[in-house]
Every structure is written in C-alpha cells, then in structure tokens.
C-alpha positions in Angstrom: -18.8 -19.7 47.7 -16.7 -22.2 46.0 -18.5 -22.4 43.0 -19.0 -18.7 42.2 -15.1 -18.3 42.0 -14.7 -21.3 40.4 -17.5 -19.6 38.2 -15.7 -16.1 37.5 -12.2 -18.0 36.3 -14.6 -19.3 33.5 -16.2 -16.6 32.5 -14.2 -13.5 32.1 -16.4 -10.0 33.0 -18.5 -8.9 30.8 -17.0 -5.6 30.1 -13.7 -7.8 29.4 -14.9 -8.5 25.2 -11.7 -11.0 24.3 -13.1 -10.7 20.5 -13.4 -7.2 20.4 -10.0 -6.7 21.6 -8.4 -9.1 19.9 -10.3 -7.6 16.6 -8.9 -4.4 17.0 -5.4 -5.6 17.8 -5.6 -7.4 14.8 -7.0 -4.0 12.8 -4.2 -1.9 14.5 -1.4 -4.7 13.2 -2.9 -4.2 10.0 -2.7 -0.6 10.0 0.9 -1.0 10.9 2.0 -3.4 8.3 0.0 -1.0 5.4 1.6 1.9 6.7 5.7 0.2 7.0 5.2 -1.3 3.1 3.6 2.8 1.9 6.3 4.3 3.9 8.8 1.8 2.0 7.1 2.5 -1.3 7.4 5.9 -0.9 11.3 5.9 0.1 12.2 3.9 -2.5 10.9 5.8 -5.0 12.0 9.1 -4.0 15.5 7.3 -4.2 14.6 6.5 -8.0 13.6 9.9 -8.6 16.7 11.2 -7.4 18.1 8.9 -9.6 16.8 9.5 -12.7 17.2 13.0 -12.0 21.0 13.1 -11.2 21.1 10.5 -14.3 19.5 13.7 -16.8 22.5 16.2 -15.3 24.5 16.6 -17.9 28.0 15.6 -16.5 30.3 18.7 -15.7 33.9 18.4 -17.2 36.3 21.3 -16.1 39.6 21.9 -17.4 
C-alpha cells in the first residue's frame, strides 16, 4: 500500500499533462502581451491623428 501512494505523489495522473498546460499558459501570456502592445499602438496613434488633424485647423481669430 505504501508504495503505490508513495508512487502517485511521483507521478502526477495521466490526464494531468504539466507540459501541455504550461504550453498553453505560456501561448495565452503571449496572446496577452501582443494584444496590450496593438492596443497601445493603436491609441497612440489615434492621439497623433488627432494631432495632426487639430494641427491643419486653421486657427479661429474673432474680433
């Protein structure tokens, strides 16, 4: 008896895959960075486009 539990805290289950899961941890933290730096990307350069297109306004000068 001893030895098959000493057995199982060895040898995780079999459908327990440590690779595969740490794999696809790894994929999904990937996914995550990609995404944060495209998000980023993308903010900062509708803040130039607003920019350059508040820059071309000609400026308004009432009297």
């Amino acid at each position: 008896m001893q030895n098959r539990s000493n057995d199982q805290i060895n040898h995780p289950p079999q459908w327990l895959n440590l690779k595969l899961i740490v794999s696809a941890i790894e994929t999904v933290q990937d996914l995550i960075v990609i995404s944060v730096c495209i998000i980023g990307w993308f903010c900062f350069m509708v803040l130039e486009l607003r920019e350059m297109f508040f820059s071309l306004l000609p400026p308004l000068n009432f009297k």
